[in-house]
Each structure stands twice: as C-alpha cells, then as structure tokens.
PDB file as gemmi writes it, atoms N, CA and C in Angstrom:
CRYST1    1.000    1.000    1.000  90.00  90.00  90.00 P 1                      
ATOM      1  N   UNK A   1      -6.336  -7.152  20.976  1.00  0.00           N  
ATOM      2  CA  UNK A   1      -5.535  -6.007  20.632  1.00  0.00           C  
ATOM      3  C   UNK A   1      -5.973  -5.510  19.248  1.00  0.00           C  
ATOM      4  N   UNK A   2      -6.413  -4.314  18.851  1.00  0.00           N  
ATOM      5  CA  UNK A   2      -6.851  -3.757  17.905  1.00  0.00           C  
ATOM      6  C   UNK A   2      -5.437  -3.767  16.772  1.00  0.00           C  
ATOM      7  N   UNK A   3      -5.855  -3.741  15.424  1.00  0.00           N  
ATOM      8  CA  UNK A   3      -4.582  -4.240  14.636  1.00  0.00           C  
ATOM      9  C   UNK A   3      -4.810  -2.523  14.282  1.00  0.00           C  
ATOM     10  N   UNK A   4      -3.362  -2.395  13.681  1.00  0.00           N  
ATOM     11  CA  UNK A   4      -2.898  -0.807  13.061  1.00  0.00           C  
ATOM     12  C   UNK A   4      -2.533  -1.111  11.384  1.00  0.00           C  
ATOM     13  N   UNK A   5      -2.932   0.030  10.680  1.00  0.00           N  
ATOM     14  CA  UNK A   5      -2.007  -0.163   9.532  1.00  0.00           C  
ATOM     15  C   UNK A   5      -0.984  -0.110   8.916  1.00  0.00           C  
ATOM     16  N   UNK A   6      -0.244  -0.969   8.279  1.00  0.00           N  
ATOM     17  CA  UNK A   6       1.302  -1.135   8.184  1.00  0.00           C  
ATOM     18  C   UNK A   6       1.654  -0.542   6.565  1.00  0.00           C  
ATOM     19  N   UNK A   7       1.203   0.805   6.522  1.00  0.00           N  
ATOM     20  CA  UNK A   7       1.897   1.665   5.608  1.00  0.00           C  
ATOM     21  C   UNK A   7       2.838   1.108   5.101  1.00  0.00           C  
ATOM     22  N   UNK A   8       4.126   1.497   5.348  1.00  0.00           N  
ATOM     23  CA  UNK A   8       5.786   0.963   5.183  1.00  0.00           C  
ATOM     24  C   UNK A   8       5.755  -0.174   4.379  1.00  0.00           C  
ATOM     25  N   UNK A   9       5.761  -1.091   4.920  1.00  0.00           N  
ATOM     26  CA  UNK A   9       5.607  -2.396   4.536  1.00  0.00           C  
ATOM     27  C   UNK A   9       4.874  -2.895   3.073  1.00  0.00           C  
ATOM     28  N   UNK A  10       3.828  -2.022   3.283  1.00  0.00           N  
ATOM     29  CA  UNK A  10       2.695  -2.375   1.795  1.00  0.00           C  
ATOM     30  C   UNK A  10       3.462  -1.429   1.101  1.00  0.00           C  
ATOM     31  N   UNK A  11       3.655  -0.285   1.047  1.00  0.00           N  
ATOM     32  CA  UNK A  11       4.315   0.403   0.064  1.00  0.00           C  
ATOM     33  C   UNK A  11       5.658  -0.368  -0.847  1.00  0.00           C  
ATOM     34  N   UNK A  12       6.713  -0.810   0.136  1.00  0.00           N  
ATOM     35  CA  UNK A  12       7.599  -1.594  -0.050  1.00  0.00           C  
ATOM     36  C   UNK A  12       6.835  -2.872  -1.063  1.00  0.00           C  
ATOM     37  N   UNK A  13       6.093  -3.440  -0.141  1.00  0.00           N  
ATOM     38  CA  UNK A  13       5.442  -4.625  -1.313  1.00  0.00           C  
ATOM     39  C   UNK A  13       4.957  -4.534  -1.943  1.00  0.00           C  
ATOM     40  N   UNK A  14       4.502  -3.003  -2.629  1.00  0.00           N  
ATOM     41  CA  UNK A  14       4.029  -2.294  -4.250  1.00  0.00           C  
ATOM     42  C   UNK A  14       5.210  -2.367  -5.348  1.00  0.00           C  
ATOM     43  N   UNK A  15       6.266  -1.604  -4.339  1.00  0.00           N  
ATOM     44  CA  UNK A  15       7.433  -1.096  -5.062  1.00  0.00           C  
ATOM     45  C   UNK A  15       7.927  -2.839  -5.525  1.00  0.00           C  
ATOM     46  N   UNK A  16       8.093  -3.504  -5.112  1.00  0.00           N  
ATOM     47  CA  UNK A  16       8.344  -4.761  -5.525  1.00  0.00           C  
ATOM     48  C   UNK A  16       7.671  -5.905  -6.177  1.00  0.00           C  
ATOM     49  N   UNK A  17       6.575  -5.587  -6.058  1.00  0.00           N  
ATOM     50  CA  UNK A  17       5.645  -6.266  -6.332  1.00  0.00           C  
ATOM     51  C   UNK A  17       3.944  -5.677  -7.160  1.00  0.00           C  
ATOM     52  N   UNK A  18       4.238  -4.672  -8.358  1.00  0.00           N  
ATOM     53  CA  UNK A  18       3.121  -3.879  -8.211  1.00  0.00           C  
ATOM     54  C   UNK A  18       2.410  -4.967  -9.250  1.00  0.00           C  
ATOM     55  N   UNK A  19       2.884  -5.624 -10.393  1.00  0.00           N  
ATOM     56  CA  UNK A  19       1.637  -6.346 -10.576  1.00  0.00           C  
ATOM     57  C   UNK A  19       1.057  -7.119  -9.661  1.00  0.00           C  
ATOM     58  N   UNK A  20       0.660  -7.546  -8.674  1.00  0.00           N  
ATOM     59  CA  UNK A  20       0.442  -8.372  -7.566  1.00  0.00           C  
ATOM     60  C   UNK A  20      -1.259  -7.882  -7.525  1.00  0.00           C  
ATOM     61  N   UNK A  21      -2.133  -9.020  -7.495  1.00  0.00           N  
ATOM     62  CA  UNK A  21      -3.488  -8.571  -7.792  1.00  0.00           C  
ATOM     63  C   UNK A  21      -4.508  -8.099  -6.531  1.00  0.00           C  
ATOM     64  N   UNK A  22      -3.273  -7.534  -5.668  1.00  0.00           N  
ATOM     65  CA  UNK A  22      -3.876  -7.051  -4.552  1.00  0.00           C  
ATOM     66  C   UNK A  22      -4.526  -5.831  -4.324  1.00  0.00           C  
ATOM     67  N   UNK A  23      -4.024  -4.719  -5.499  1.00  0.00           N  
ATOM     68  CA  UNK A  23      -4.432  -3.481  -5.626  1.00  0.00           C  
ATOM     69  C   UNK A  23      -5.122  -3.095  -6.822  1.00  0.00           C  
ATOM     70  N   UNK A  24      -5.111  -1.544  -6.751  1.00  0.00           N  
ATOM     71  CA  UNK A  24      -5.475  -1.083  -8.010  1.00  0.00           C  
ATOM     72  C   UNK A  24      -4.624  -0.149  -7.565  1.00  0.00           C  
ATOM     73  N   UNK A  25      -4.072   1.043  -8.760  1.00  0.00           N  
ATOM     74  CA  UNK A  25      -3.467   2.293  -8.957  1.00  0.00           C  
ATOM     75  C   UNK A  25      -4.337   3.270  -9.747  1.00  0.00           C  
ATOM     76  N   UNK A  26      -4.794   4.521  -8.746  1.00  0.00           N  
ATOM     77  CA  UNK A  26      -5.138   5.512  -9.680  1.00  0.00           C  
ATOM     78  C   UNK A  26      -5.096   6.758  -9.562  1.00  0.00           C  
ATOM     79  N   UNK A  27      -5.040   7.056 -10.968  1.00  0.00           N  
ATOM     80  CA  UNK A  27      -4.094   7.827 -11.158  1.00  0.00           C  
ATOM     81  C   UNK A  27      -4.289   9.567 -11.538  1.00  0.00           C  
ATOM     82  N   UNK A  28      -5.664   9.311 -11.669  1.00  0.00           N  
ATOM     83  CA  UNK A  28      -7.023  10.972 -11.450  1.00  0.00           C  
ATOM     84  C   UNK A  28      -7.495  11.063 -10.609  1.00  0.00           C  
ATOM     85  N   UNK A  29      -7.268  12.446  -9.861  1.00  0.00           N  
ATOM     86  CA  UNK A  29      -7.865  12.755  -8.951  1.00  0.00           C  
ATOM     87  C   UNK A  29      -6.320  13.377  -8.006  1.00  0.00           C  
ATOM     88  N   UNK A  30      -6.825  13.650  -6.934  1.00  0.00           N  
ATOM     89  CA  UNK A  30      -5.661  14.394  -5.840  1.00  0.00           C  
ATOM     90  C   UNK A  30      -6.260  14.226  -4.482  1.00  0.00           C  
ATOM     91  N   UNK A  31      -5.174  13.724  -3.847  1.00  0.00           N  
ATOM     92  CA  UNK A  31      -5.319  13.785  -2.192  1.00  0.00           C  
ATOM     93  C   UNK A  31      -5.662  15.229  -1.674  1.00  0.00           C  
ATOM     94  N   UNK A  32      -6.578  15.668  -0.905  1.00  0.00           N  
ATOM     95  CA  UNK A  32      -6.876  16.651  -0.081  1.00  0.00           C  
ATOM     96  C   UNK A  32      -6.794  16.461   1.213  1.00  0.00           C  
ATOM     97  N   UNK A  33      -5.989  17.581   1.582  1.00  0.00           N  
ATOM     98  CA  UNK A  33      -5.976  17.750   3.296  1.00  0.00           C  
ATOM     99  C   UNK A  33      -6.489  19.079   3.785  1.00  0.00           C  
ATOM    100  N   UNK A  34      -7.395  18.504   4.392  1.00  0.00           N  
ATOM    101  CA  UNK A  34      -8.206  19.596   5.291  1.00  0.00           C  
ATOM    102  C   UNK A  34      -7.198  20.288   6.502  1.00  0.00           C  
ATOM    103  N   UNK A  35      -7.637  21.201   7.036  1.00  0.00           N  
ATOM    104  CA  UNK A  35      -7.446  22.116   7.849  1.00  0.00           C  
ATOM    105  C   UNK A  35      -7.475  21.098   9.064  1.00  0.00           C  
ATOM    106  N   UNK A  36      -7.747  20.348   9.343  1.00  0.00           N  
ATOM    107  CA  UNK A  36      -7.474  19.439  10.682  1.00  0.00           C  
ATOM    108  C   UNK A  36      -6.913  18.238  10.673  1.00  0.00           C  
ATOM    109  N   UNK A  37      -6.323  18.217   9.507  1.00  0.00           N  
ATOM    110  CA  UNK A  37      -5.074  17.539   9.034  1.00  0.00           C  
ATOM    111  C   UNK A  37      -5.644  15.893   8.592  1.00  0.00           C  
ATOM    112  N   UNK A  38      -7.518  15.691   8.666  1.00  0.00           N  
ATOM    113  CA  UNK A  38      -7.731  14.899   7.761  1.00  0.00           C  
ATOM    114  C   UNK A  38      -7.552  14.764   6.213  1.00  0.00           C  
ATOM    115  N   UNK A  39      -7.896  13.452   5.441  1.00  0.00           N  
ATOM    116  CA  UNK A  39      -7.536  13.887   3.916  1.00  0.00           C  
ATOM    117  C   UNK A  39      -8.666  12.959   3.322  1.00  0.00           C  
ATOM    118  N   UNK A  40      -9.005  13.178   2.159  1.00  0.00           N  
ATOM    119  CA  UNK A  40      -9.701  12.470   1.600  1.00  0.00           C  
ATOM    120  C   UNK A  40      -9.374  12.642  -0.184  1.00  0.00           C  
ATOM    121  N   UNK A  41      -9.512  11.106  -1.005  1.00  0.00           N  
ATOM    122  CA  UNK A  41      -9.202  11.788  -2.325  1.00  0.00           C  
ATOM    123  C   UNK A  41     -10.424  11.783  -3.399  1.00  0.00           C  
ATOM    124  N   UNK A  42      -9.561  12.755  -3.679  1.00  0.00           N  
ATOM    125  CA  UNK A  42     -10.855  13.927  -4.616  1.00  0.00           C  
ATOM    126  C   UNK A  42     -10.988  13.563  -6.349  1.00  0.00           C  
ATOM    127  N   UNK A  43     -11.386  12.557  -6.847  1.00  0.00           N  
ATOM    128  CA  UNK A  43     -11.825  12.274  -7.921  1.00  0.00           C  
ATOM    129  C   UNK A  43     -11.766  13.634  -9.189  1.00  0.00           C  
ATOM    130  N   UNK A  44     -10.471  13.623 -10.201  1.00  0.00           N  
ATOM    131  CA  UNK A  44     -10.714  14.674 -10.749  1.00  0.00           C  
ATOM    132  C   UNK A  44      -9.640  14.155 -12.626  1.00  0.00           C  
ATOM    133  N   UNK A  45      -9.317  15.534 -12.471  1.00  0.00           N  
ATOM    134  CA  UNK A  45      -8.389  15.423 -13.949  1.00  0.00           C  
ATOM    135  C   UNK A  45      -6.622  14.717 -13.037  1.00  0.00           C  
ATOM    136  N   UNK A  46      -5.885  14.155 -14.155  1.00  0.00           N  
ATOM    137  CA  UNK A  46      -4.734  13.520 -13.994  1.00  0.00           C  
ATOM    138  C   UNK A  46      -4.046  14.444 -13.185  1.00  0.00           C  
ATOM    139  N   UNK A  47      -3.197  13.765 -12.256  1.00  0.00           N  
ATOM    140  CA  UNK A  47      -2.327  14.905 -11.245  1.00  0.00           C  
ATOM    141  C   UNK A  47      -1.124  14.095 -10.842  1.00  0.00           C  
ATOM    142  N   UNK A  48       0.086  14.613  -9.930  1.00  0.00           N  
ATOM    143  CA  UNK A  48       1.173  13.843 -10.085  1.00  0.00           C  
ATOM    144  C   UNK A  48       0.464  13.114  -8.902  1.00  0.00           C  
ATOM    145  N   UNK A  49      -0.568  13.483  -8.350  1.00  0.00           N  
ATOM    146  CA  UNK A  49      -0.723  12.301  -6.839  1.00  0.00           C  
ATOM    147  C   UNK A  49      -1.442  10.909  -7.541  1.00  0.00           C  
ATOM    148  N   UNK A  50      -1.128  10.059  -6.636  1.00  0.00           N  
ATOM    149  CA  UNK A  50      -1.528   8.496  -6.830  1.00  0.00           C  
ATOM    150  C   UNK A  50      -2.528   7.687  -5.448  1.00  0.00           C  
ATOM    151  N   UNK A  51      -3.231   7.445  -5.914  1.00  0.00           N  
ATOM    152  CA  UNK A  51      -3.990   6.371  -4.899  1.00  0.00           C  
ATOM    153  C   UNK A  51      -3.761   4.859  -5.306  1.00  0.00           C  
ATOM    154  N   UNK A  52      -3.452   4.293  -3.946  1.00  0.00           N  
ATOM    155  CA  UNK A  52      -2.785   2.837  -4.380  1.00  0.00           C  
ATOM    156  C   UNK A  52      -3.920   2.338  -3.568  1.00  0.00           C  
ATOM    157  N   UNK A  53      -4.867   1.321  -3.917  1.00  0.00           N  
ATOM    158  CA  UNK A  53      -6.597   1.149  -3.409  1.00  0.00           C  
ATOM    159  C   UNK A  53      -6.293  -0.374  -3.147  1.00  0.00           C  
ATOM    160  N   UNK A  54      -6.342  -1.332  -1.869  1.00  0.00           N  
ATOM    161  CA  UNK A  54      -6.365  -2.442  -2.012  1.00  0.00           C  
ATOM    162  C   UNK A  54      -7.532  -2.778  -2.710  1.00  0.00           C  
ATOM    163  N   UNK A  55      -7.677  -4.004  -3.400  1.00  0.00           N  
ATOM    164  CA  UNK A  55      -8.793  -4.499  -3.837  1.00  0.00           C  
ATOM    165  C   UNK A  55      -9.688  -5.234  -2.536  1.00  0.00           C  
ATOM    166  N   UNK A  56     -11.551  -4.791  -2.836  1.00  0.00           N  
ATOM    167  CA  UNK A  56     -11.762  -5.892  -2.147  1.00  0.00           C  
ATOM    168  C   UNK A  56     -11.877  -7.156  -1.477  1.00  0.00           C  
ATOM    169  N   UNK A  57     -11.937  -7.651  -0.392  1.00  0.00           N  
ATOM    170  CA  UNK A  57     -11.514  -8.696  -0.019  1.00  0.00           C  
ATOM    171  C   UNK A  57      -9.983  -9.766  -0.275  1.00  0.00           C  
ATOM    172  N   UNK A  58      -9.078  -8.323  -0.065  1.00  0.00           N  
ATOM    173  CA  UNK A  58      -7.595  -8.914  -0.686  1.00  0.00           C  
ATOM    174  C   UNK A  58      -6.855  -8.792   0.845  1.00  0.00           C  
ATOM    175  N   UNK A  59      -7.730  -7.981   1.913  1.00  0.00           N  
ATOM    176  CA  UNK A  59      -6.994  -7.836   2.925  1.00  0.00           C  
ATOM    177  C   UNK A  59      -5.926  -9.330   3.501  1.00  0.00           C  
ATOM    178  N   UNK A  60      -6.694 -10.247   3.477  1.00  0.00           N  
ATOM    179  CA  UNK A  60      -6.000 -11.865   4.171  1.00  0.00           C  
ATOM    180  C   UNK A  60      -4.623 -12.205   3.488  1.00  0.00           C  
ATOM    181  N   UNK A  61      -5.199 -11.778   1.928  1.00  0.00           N  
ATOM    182  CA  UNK A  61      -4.267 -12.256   1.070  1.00  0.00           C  
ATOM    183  C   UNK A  61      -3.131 -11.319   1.476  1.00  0.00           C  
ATOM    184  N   UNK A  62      -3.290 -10.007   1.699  1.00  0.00           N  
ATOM    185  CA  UNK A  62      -1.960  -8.876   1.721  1.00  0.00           C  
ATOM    186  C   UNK A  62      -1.163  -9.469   3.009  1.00  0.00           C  
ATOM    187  N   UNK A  63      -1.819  -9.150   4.103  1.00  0.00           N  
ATOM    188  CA  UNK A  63      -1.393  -9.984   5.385  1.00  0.00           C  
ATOM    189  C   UNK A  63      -0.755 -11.390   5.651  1.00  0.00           C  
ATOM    190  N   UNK A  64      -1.394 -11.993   5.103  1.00  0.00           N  
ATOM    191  CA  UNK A  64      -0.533 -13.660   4.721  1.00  0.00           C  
ATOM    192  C   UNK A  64       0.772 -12.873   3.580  1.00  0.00           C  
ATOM    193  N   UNK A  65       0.656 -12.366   2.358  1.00  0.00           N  
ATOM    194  CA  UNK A  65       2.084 -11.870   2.429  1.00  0.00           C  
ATOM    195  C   UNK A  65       3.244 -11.626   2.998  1.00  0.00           C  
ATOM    196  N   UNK A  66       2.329 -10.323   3.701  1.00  0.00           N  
ATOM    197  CA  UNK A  66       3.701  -9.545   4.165  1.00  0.00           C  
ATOM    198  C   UNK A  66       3.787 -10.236   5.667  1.00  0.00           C  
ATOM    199  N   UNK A  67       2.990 -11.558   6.529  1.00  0.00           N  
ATOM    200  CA  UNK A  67       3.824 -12.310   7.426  1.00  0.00           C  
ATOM    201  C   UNK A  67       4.904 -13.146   6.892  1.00  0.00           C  
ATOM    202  N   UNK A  68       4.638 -13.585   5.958  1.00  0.00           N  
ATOM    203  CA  UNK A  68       5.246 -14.755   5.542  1.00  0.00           C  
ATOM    204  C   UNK A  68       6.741 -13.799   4.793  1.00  0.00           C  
ATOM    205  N   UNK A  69       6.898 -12.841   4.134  1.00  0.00           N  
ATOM    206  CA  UNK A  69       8.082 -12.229   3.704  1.00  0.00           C  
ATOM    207  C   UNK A  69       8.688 -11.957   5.105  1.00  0.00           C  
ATOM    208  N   UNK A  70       8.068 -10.909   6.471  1.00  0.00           N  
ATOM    209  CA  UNK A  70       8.746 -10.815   7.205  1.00  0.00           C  
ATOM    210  C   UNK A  70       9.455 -11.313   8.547  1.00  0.00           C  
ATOM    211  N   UNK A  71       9.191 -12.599   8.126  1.00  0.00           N  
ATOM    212  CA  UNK A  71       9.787 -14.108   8.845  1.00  0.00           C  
ATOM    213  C   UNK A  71      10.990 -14.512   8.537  1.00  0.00           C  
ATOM    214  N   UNK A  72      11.176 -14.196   7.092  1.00  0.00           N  
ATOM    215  CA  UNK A  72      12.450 -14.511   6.459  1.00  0.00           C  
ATOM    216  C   UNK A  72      13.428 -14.315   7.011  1.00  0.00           C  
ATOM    217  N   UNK A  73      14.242 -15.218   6.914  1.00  0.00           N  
ATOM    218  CA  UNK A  73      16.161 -15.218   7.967  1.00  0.00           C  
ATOM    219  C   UNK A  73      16.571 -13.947   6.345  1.00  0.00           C  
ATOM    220  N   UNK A  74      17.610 -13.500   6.875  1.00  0.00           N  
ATOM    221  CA  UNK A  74      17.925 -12.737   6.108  1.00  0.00           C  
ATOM    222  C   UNK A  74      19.085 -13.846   4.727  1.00  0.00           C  
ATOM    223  N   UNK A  75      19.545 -12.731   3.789  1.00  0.00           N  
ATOM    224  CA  UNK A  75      19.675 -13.370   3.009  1.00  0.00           C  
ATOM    225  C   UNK A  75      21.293 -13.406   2.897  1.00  0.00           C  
ATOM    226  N   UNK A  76      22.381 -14.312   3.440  1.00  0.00           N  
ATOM    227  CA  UNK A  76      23.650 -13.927   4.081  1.00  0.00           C  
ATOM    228  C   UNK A  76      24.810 -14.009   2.366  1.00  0.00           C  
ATOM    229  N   UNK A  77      25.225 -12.847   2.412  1.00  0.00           N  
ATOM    230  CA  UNK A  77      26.066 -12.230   1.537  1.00  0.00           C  
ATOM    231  C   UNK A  77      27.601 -12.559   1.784  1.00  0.00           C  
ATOM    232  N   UNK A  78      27.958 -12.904   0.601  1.00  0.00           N  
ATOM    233  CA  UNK A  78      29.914 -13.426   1.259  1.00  0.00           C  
ATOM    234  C   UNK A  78      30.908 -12.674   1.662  1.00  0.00           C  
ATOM    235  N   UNK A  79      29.820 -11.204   1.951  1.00  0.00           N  
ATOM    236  CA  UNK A  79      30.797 -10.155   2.823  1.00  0.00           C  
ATOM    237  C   UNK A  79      30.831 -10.126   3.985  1.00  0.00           C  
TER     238      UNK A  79                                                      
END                                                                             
C-alpha cells in the first residue's frame, strides 16, 4: 500500500514541538501557485509565508514520532 502524507499531524507536531531537530523553518521566499493548482516555493525577500522543510534523512525519526504519540490512551481528566 503506497503511504500518503500526514500534513495535520506534522503541523500539530511543529506547533508543539518546533525545536525538535526534525526540520528547518524558512522564512524568505513565498509559496507559488500556478494556474493548475500546482505550487512550488520561490526563494526571495522575507514574506509572511513560511516553509517548514523536514531535514534530511529525519523521515524514520518523524514517523516513529508521530506513531508512538498517536497510540497514546488518552489523557483522563476528573471531569
């Protein structure tokens, strides 16, 4: 079965976790979307857009993460 990418999830484990030496953040340049609704980003002066870049060979490491967080029993509250 061909694997998909789990957007959601990694974003979430930025927002929580952004020193985590799985990425890089940067922060020049701007996402472009073409006319057929591909995108590619465009290396330039500072802009409010962000590229969040896994680092090489961090894929195993991200994945062993985010299995192992989303296994977790939840976390039961005394409400």
């Amino acid at each position: 079965m061909p694997t998909r990418p789990s957007w959601d999830p990694i974003a979430v484990l930025y927002a929580v976790r952004p020193e985590a030496p799985l990425w890089s953040l940067h922060a020049t340049g701007h996402n472009h979307i073409f006319a057929n609704g591909c995108n590619e980003w465009l290396e330039g002066p500072p802009t409010n857009h962000r590229l969040l870049q896994l680092q090489p060979g961090a894929e195993k490491a991200l994945q062993a993460t985010l299995d192992e967080l989303m296994v977790q029993p939840p976390i039961r509250s005394g409400h």
